[in-house]
Each structure stands twice: as structure tokens, then as C-alpha cells.
NUKEMI-984096 format. One line per field, with one value per atom (N, C-alpha, C): chain; x, y, z; atom name. Coordinates in steps of 0.2 Angstrom, whole numbers. Last residue first. Layout:
// residues N
chaine <- (A, ...)
east <- (X, ...)
north <- (Y, ...)
up <- (Z, ...)
atome <- (CA, ...)
***
This chain:
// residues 302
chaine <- (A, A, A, A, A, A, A, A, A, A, A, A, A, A, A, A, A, A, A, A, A, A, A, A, A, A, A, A, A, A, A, A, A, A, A, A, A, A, A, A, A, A, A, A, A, A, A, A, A, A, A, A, A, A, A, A, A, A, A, A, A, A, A, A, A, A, A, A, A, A, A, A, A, A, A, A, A, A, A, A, A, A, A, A, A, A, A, A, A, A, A, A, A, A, A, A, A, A, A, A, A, A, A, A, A, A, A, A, A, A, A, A, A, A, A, A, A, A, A, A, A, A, A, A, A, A, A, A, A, A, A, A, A, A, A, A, A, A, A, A, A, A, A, A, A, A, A, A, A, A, A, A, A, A, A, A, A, A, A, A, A, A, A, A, A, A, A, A, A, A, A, A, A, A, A, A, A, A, A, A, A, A, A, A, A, A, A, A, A, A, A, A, A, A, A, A, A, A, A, A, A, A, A, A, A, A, A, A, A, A, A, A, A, A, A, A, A, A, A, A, A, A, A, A, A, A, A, A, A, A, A, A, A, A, A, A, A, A, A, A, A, A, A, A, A, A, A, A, A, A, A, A, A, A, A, A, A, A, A, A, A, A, A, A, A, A, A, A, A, A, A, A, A, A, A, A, A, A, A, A, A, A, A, A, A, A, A, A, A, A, A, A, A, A, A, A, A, A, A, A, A, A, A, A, A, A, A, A, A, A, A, A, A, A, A, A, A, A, A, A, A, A, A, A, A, A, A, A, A, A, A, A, A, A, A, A, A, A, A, A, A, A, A, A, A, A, A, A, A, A, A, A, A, A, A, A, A, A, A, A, A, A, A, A, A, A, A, A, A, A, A, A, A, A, A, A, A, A, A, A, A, A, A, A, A, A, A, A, A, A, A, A, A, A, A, A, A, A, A, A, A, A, A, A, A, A, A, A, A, A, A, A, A, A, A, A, A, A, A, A, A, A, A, A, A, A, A, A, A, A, A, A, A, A, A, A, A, A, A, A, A, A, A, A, A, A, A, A, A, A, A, A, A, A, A, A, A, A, A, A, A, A, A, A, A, A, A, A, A, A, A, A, A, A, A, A, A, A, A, A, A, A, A, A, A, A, A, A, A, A, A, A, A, A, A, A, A, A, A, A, A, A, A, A, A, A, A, A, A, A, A, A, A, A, A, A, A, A, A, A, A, A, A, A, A, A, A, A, A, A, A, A, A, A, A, A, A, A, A, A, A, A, A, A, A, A, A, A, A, A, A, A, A, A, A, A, A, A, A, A, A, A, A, A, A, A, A, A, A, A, A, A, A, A, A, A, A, A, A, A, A, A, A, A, A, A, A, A, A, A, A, A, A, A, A, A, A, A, A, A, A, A, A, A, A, A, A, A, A, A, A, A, A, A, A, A, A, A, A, A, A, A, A, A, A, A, A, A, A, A, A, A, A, A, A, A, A, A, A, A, A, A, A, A, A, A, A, A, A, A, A, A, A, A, A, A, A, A, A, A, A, A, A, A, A, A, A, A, A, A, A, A, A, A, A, A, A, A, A, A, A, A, A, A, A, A, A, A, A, A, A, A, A, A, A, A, A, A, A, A, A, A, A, A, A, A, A, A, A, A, A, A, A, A, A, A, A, A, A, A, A, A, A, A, A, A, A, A, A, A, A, A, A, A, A, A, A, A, A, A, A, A, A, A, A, A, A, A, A, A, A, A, A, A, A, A, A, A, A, A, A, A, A, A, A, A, A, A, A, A, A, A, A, A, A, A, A, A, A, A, A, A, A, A, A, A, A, A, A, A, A, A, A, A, A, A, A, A, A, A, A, A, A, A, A, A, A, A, A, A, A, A, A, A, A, A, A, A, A, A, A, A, A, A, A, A, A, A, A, A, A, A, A, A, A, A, A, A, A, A, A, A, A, A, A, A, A, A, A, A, A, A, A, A, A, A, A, A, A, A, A, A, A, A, A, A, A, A, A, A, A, A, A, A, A, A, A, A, A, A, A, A, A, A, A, A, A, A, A, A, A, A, A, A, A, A, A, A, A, A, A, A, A, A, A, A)
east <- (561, 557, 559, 576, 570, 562, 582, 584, 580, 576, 581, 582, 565, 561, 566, 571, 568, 565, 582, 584, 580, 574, 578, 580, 566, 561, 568, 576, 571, 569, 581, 585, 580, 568, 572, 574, 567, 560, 562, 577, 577, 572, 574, 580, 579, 563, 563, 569, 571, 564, 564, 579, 583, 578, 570, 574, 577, 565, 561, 566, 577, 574, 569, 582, 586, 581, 570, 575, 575, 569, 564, 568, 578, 580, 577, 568, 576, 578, 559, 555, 565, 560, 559, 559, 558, 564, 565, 546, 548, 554, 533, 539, 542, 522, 521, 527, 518, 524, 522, 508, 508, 514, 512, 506, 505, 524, 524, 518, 521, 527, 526, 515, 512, 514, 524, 517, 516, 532, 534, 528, 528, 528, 529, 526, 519, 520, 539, 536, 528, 543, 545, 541, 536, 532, 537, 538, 536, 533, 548, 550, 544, 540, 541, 546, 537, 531, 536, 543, 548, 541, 538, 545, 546, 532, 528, 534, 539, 536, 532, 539, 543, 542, 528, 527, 533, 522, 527, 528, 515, 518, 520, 508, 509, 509, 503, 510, 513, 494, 492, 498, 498, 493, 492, 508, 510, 506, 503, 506, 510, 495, 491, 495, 506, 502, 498, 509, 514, 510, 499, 502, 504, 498, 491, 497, 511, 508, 502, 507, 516, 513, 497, 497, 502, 503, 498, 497, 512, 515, 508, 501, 507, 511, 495, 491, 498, 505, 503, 499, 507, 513, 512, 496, 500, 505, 497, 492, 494, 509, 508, 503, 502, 507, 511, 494, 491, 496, 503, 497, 494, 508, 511, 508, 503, 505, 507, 505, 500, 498, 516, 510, 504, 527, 525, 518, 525, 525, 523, 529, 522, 519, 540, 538, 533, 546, 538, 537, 558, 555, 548, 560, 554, 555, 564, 571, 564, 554, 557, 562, 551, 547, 549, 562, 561, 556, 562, 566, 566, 549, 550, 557, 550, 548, 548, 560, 564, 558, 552, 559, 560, 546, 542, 546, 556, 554, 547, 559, 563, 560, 546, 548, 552, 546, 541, 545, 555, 557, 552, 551, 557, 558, 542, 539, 544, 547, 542, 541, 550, 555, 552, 536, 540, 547, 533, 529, 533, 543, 540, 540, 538, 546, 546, 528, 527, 536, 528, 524, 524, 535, 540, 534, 527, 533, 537, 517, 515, 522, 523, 521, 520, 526, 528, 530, 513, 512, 517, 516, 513, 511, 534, 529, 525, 545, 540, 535, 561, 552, 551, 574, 569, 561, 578, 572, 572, 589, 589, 584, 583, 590, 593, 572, 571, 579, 574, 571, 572, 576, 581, 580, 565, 571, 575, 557, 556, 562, 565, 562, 561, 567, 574, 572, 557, 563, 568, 548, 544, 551, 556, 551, 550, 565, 565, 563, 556, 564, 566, 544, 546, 553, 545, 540, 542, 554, 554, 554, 545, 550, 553, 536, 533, 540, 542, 540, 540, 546, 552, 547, 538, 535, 541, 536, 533, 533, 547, 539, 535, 560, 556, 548, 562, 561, 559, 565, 558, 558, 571, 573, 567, 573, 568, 571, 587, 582, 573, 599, 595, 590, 597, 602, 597, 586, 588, 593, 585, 580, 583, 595, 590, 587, 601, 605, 601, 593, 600, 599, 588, 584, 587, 602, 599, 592, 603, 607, 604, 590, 591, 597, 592, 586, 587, 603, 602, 599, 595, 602, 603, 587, 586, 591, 594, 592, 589, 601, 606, 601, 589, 591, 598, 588, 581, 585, 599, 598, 593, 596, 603, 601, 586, 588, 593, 591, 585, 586, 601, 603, 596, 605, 597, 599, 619, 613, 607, 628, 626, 620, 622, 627, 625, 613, 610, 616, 621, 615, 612, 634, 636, 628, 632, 636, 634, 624, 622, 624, 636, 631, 626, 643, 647, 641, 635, 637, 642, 636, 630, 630, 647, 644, 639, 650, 654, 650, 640, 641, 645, 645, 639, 637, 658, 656, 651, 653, 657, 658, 646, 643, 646, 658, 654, 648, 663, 669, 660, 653, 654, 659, 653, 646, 650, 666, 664, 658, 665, 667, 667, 659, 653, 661, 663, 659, 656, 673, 676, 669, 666, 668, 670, 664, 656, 661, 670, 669, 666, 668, 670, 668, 666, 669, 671, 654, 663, 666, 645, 645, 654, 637, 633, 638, 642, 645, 643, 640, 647, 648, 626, 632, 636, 624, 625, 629, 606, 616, 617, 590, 596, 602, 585, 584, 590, 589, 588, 589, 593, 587, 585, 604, 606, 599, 602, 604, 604, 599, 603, 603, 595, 591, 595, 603, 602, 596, 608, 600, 600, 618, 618, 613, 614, 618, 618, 605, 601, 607, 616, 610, 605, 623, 626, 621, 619, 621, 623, 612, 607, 611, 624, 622, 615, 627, 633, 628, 616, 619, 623, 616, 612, 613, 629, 629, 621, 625, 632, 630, 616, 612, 620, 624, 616, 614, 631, 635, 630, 624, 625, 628, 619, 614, 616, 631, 625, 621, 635, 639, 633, 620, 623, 626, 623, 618, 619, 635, 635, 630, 628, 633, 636, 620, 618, 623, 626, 623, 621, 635, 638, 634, 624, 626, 633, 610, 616, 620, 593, 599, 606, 581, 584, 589, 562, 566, 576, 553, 550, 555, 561, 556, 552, 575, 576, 568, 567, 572, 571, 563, 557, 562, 575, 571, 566, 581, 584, 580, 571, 570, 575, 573, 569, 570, 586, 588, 578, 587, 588, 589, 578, 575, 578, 589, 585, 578, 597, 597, 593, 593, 596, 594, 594, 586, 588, 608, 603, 597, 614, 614, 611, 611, 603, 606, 622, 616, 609, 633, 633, 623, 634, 628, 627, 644, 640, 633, 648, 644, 640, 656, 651, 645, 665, 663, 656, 672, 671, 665, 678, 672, 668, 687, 681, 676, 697, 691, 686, 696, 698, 693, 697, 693, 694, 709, 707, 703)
north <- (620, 626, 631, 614, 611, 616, 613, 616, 617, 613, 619, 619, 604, 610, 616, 592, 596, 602, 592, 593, 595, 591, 594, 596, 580, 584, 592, 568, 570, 577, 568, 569, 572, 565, 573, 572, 553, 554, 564, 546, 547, 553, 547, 550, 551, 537, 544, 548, 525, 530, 537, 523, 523, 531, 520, 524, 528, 509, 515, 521, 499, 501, 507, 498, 502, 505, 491, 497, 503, 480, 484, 491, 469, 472, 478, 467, 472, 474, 460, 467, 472, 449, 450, 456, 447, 445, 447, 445, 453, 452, 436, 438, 443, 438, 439, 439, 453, 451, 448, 460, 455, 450, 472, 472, 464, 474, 475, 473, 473, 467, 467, 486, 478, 473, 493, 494, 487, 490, 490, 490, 496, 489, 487, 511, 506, 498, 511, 514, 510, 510, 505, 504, 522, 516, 509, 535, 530, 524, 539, 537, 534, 546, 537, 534, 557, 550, 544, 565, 565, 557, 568, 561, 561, 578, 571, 567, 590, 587, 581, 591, 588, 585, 594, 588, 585, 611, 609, 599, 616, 622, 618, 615, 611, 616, 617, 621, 619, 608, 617, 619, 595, 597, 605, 596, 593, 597, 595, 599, 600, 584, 589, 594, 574, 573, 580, 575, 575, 578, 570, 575, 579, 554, 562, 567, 552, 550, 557, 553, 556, 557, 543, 553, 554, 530, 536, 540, 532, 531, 534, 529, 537, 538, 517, 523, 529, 509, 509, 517, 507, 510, 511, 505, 510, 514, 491, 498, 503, 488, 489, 492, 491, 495, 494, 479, 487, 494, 469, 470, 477, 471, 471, 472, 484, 477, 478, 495, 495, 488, 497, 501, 496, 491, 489, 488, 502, 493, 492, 514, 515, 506, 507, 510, 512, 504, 505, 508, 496, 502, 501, 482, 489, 496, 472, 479, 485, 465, 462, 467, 475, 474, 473, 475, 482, 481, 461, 465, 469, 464, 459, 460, 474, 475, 468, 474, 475, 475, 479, 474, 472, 489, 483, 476, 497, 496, 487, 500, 500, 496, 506, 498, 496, 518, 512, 505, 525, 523, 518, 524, 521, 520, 531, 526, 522, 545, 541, 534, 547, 547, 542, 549, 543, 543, 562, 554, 548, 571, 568, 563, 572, 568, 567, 576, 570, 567, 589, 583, 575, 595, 594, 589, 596, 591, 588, 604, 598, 595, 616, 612, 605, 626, 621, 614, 635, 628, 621, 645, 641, 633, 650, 648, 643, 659, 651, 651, 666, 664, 661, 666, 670, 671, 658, 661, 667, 649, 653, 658, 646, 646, 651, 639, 646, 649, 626, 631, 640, 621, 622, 626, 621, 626, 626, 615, 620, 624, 601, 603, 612, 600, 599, 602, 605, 607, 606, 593, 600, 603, 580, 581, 592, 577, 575, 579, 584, 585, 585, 579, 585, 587, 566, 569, 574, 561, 560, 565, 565, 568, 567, 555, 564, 566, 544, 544, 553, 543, 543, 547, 541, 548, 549, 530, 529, 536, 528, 531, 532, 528, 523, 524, 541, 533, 530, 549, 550, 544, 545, 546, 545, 546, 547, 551, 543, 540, 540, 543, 547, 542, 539, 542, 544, 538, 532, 537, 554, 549, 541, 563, 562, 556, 567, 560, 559, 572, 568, 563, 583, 577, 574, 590, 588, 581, 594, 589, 588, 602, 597, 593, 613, 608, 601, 621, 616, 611, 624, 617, 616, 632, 629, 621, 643, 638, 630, 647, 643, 640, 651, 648, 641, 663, 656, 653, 669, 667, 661, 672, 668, 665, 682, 674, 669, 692, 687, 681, 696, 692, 688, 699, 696, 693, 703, 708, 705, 692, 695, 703, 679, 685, 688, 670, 676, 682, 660, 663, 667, 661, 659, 663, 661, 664, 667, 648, 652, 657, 637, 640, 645, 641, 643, 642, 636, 642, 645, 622, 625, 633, 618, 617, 621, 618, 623, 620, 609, 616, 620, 597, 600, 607, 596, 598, 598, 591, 597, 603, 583, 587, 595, 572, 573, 580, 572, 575, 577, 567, 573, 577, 555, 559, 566, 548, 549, 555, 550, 555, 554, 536, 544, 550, 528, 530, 539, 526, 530, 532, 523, 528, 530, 508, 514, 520, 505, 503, 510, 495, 501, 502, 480, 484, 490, 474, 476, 478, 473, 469, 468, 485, 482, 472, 496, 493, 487, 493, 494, 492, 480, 487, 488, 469, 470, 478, 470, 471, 471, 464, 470, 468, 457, 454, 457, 456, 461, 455, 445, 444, 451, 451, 443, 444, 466, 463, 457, 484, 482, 474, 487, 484, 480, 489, 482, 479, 501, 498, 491, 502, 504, 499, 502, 501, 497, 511, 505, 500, 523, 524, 515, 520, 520, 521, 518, 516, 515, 532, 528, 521, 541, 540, 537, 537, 534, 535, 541, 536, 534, 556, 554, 546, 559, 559, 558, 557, 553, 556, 566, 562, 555, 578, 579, 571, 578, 577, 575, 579, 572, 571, 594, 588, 580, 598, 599, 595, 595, 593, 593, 600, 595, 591, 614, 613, 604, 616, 617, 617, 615, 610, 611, 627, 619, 615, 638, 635, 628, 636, 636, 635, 638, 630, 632, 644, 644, 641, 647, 645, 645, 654, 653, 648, 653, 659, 658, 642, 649, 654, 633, 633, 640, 633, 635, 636, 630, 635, 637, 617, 621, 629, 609, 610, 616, 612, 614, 616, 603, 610, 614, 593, 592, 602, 590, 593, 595, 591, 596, 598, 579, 584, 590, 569, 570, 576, 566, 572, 573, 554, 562, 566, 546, 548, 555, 543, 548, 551, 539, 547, 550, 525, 530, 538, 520, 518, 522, 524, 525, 526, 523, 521, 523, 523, 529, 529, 510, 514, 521, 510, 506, 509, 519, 519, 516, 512, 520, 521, 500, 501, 507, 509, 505, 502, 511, 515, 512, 501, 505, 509, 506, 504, 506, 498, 504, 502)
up <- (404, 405, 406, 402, 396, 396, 415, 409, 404, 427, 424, 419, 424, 425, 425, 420, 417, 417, 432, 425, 421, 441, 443, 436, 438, 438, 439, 439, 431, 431, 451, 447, 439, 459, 461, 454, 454, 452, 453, 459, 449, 449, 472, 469, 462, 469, 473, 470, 467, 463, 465, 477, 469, 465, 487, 489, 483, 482, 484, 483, 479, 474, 475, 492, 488, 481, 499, 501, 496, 490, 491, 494, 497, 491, 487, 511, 508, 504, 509, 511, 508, 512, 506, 504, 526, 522, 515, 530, 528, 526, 517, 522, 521, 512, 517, 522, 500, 503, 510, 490, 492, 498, 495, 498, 498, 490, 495, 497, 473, 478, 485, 474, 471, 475, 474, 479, 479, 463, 472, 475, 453, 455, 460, 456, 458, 456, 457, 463, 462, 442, 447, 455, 439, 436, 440, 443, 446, 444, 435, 443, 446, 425, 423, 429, 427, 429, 428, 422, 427, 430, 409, 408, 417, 408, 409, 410, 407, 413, 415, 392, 397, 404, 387, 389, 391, 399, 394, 391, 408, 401, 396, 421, 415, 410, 436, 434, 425, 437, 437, 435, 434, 430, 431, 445, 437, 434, 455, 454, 446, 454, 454, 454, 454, 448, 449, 466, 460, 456, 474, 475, 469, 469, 466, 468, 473, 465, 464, 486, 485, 478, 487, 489, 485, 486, 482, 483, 497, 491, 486, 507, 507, 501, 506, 504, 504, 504, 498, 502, 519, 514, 508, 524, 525, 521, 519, 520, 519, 530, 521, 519, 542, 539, 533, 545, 544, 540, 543, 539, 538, 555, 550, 545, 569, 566, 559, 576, 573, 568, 582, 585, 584, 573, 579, 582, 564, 562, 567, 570, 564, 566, 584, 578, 575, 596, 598, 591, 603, 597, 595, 611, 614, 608, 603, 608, 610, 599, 606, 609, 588, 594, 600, 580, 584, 589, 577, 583, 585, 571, 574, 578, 560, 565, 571, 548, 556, 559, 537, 539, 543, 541, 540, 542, 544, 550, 548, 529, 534, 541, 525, 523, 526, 533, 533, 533, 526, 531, 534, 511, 514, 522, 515, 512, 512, 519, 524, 522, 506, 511, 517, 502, 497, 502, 509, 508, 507, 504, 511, 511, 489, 492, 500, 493, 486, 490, 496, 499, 497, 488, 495, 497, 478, 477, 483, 483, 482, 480, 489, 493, 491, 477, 479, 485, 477, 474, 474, 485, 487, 483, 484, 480, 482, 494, 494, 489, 493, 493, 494, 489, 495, 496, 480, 478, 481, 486, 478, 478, 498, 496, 490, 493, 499, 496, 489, 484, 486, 503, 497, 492, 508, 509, 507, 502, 501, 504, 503, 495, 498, 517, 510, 505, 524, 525, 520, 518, 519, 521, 519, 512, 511, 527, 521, 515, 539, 535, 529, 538, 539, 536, 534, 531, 532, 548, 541, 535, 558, 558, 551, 554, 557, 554, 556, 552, 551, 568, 564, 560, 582, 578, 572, 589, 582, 580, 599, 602, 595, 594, 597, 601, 588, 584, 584, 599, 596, 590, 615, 606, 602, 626, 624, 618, 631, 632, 629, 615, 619, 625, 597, 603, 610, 587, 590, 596, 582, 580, 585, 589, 591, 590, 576, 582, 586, 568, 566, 569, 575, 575, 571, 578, 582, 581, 564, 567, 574, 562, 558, 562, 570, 572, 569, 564, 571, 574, 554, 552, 560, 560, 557, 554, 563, 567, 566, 551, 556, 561, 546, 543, 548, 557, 554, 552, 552, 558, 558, 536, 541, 546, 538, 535, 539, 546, 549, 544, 537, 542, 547, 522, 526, 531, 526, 523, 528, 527, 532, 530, 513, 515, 522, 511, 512, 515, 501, 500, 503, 509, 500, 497, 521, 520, 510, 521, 523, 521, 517, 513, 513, 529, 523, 517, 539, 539, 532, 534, 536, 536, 536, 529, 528, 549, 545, 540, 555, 556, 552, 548, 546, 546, 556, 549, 546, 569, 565, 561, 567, 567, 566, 563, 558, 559, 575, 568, 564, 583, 584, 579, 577, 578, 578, 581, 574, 572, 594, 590, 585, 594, 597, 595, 588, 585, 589, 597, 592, 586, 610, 610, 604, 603, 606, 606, 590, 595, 598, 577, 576, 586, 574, 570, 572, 580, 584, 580, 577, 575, 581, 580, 584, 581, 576, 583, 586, 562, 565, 572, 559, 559, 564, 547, 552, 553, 535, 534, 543, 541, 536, 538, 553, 546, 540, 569, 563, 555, 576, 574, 569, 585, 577, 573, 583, 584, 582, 586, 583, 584, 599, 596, 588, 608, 608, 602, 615, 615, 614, 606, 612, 617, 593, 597, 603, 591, 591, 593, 593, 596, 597, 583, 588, 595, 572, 574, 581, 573, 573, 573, 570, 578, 576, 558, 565, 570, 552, 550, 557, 554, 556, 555, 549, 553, 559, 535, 539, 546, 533, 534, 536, 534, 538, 539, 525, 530, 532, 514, 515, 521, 514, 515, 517, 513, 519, 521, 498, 503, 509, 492, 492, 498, 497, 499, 499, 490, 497, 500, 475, 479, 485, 476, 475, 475, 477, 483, 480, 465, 471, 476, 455, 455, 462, 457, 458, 460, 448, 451, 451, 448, 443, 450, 446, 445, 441, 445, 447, 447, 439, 437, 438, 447, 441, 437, 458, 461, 452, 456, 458, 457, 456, 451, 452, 469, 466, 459, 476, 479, 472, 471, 469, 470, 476, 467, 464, 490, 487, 477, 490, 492, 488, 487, 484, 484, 496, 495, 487, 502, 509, 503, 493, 496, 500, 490, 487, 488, 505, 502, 496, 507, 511, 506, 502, 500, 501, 512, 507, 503, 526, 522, 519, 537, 533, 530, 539, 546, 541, 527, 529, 537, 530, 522, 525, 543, 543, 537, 536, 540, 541, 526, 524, 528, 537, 531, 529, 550, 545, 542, 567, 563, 554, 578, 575, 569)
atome <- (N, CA, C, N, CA, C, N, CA, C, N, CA, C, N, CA, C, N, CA, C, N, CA, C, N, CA, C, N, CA, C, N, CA, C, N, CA, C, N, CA, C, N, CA, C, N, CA, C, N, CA, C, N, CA, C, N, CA, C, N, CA, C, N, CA, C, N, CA, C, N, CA, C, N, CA, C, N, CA, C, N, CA, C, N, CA, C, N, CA, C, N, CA, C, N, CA, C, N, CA, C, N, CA, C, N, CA, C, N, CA, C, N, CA, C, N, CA, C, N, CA, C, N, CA, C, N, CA, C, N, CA, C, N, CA, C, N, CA, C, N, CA, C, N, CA, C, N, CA, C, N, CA, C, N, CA, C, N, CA, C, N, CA, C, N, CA, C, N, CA, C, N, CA, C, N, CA, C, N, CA, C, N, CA, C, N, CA, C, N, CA, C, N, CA, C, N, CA, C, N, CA, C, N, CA, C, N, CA, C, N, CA, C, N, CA, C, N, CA, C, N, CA, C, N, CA, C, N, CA, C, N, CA, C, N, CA, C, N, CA, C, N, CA, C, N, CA, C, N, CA, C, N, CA, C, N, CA, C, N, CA, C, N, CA, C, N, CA, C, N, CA, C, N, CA, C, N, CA, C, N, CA, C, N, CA, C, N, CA, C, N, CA, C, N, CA, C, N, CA, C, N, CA, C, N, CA, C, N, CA, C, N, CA, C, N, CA, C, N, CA, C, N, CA, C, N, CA, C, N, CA, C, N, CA, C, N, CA, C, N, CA, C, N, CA, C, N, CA, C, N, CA, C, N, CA, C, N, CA, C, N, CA, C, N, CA, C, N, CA, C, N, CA, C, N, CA, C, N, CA, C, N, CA, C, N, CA, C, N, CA, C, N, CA, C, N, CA, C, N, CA, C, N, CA, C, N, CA, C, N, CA, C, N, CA, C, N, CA, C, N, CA, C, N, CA, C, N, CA, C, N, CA, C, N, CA, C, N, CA, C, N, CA, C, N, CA, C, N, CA, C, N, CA, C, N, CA, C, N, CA, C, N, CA, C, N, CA, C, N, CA, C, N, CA, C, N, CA, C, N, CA, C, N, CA, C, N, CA, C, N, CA, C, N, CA, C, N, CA, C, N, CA, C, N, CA, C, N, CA, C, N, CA, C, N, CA, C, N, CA, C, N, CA, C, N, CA, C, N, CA, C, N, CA, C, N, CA, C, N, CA, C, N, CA, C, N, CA, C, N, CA, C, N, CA, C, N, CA, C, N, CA, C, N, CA, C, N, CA, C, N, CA, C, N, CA, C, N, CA, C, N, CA, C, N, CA, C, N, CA, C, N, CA, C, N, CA, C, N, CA, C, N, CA, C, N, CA, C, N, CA, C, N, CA, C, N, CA, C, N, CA, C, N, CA, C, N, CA, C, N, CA, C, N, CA, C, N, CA, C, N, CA, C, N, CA, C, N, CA, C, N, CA, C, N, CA, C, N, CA, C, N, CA, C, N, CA, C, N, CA, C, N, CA, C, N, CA, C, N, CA, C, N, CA, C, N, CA, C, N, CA, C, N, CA, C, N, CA, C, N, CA, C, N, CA, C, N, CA, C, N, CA, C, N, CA, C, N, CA, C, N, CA, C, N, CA, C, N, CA, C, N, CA, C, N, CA, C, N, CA, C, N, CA, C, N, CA, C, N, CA, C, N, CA, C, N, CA, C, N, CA, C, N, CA, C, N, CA, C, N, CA, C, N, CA, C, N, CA, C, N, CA, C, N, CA, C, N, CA, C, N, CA, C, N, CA, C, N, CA, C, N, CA, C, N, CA, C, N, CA, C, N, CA, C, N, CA, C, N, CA, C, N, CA, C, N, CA, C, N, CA, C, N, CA, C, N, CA, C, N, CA, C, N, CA, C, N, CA, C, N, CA, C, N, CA, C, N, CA, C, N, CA, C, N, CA, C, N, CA, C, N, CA, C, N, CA, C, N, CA, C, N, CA, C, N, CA, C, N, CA, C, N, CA, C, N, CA, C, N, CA, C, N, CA, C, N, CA, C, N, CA, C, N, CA, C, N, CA, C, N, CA, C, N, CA, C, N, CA, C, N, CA, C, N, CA, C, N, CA, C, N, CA, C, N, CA, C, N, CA, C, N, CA, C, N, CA, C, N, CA, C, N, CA, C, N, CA, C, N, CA, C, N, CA, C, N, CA, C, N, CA, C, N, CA, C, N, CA, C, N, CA, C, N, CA, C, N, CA, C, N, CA, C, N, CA, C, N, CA, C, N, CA, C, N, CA, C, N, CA, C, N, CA, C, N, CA, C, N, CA, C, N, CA, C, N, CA, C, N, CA, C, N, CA, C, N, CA, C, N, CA, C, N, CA, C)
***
């Protein structure tokens, strides 16, 4: 039986600030154009990290399965792929875990549109449907969309366009067209993790047939690649900075990215992708700092 601490490690501790760096960015925007409620923003929170534990065991479980998980992976070994946790108790660990996304899902809903806005509600549950679904989706399945290079699409969309603006939705009952640019800025930069993710690994993800962004397109093209979506995420920011600019707090949330254009640096010279790992955690860090600044400034400081 697998203990805790393998259980801790199939989770991946390490990917749950980027999960939920969407909702403090959505959280910020919330307090900026109106106001916030620190019970849906920690039921938002908890939703969010189930959302990405369980997209964690079944990407486990899914490259698993496949084999693409294997010696020739360059990253940390995983649960089943090493026999620490075994194919059936991972596939109920998916299904404990989706569980409870569904009840976290309907007790925030609950929490933000009570049975009044019940068209919300409903959008909104379908909504957390679609989100576990493309969870386990991304590696689970025969045609798991990972491996046909559309992670990234589905990335951008969750991460970025579904965590920031409906998180904000949550509070608001609105969309403020302007908040398009930060949900596009945290997209990108989510995108720009999972890129480096497959820069790492595209050399196994070739030989296991994941036909990723990397693979498609080779390695050189996809550092390219990774600088140009990392500058967008920067102008993005930066043009939503400038129309929305009341205050010189708003300048402090820039300095997430002054590690983020070291990194470009490091990435574009990089010819091994061995080197590509420590990179991970540092994109992933920025991003997160990059929610944490702008969440703080724009609730408390505007």
C-alpha cells in the first residue's frame, strides 16, 4: 500500500501555485473593478487545487499507462511509472480526487450565486464539468488531446481565460472587457510552463508517440516559441497596466518579471534540455509572484 508521502509526491505539490495563480490574478481584478469575498476566494482556492491534484494522478496515470513516463524522461520519476502506487489505486485516487472537486464545485457555486442566479449556477457547474473532464483528458484516454499537440490550447484556455475571468465572474457578475489582458498574460506564462515542460521531455515524448507543440515542430523552434508567448504575456500586462493606471503601485507587480526575462535569456541559449528543469519551478514561481503582487495591489493599495 502506498504511503502518504507517495500519495504527497503523485500530487505535485510544486505545479499548485501556477493552478492557482489564475484565481488571485481573477481575485485582484475582483477587488479592482468592485470588491471581494474572502469565503468565495478560498472555495475558489481549495477548487482550484483539487482541479489540478487531480489532473496530476490522471497525467500520471495516463503517461503511465502509455509508457511514455520512462528511464529516458529527463524530470523526477512518477508514481506508477516507478511502482510506487499501483494502476488500480491510482485510478481511485482520480476518482476520490474528482469527488471532491464536485463537492468544492457546488459549494462555491452555492457560496456565489445561491439558487436565485440559477442560470449562473448552471453555466457555471457546467463549466467545473468541463474543467475535470479536460483534467484527465490531457494524457488519459486514446485520444487524449496532450498527445495530438493541443495541451498547450487547452492550457491557455483554463489556466489563463477560465481561472482569471471566472474567477473575477464569481465576485462581480460581470466581465470587464479590459480584464481580458491579465487572463491573457497568465494564459501565456501557464502555456510557457507547459512548453518548457515538453522542451524537457521532448525526446521521450517523441520515442512514446506524444506528438507535442516540441515534437510537431522541433526543438529550436519551440524555444522560439517560448520567448515569443512569454513577450506577449509582458506587452499584454504591460497594455493593461497602462489604460487601467491610477496608481504607482501597479508598477511593483513588473518586477515578476524581471526573473521571467532571465529565463527567456537562459532558455534560448540552452542547448541541453537537461538544463531545462530547474527552469520549471522558477517560470512557474514568477507567475505566481507575478498573481500574488497584482492580487494585493489592486485589493488593497486601489
Amino acid at each position: 500500500m502506498a504511503t502518504l508521502k507517495v500519495w504527497v509526491g503523485a500530487a505535485r505539490l510544486r505545479t499548485l501555485p501556477l493552478s492557482i495563480a489564475g484565481i488571485f490574478m481573477g481575485t485582484g481584478l475582483a477587488g479592482f473593478y468592485g470588491s471581494v469575498d474572502p469565503a468565495i476566494f478560498i472555495l475558489a482556492l481549495l477548487t482550484t487545487v483539487c482541479f489540478q491534484i487531480t489532473s496530476n494522478f490522471a497525467n500520471d496515470y495516463g503517461d503511465g499507462v502509455k509508457g511514455t513516463d520512462n528511464e529516458e524522461r529527463v524530470g523526477p520519476k512518477r508514481a506508477l511509472q516507478s511502482g510506487a502506487i499501483s494502476r488500480k489505486a491510482l485510478k481511485n485516487g482520480i476518482l476520490v480526487s474528482v469527488m471532491c472537486s464536485v463537492i468544492l464545485v457546488i459549494f462555491l457555486l452555492c457560496v456565489s450565486f445561491g439558487l436565485d442566479e440559477w442560470r449562473n449556477f448552471i453555466f457555471f457547474l457546467a463549466l467545473g464539468g468541463l474543467s475535470i473532464w479536460a483534467a484527465i483528458r490531457y494524457t488519459v484516454g486514446e485520444n487524449a488531446y496532450g498527445y495530438s499537440g493541443l495541451g498547450d490550447i487547452f492550457v491557455f484556455i483554463f489556466f489563463g481565460l477560465v481561472a482569471v475571468m471566472g474567477g473575477m465572474f464569481l465576485y462581480l457578475k460581470q466581465l470587464p472587457y479590459l480584464a481580458i489582458l491579465p487572463a491573457i498574460t497568465i494564459g501565456l506564462l501557464s502555456t510557457g510552463v507547459l512548453n518548457l515542460n515538453n522542451l524537457r521531455d521532448h525526446k521521450s515524448d517523441k520515442n512514446a508517440n506524444k506528438n507535442t507543440v516540441v515534437v510537431k515542430n522541433g526543438y529550436n523552434w519551440a524555444k522560439k516559441y517560448h520567448i515569443v508567448i512569454l513577450l506577449t504575456a509582458l506587452v499584454s500586462f504591460t497594455i493593461f497596466t497602462i489604460v487601467s493606471y491610477s496608481d504607482w503601485t501597479q508598477l511593483v507587480c513588473f518586477l515578476a518579471f524581471l526573473p521571467i526575462i532571465k529565463h527567456m535569456h537562459f532558455v534560448y541559449l540552452a542547448k541541453d534540455e537537461k538544463l531545462l528543469d530547474p527552469e520549471l519551478k522558477k517560470l512557474a514561481l514568477s507567475t505566481f509572484l507575478l498573481s500574488l503582487l497584482f492580487c494585493f495591489c489592486y485589493v488593497y493599495f486601489l
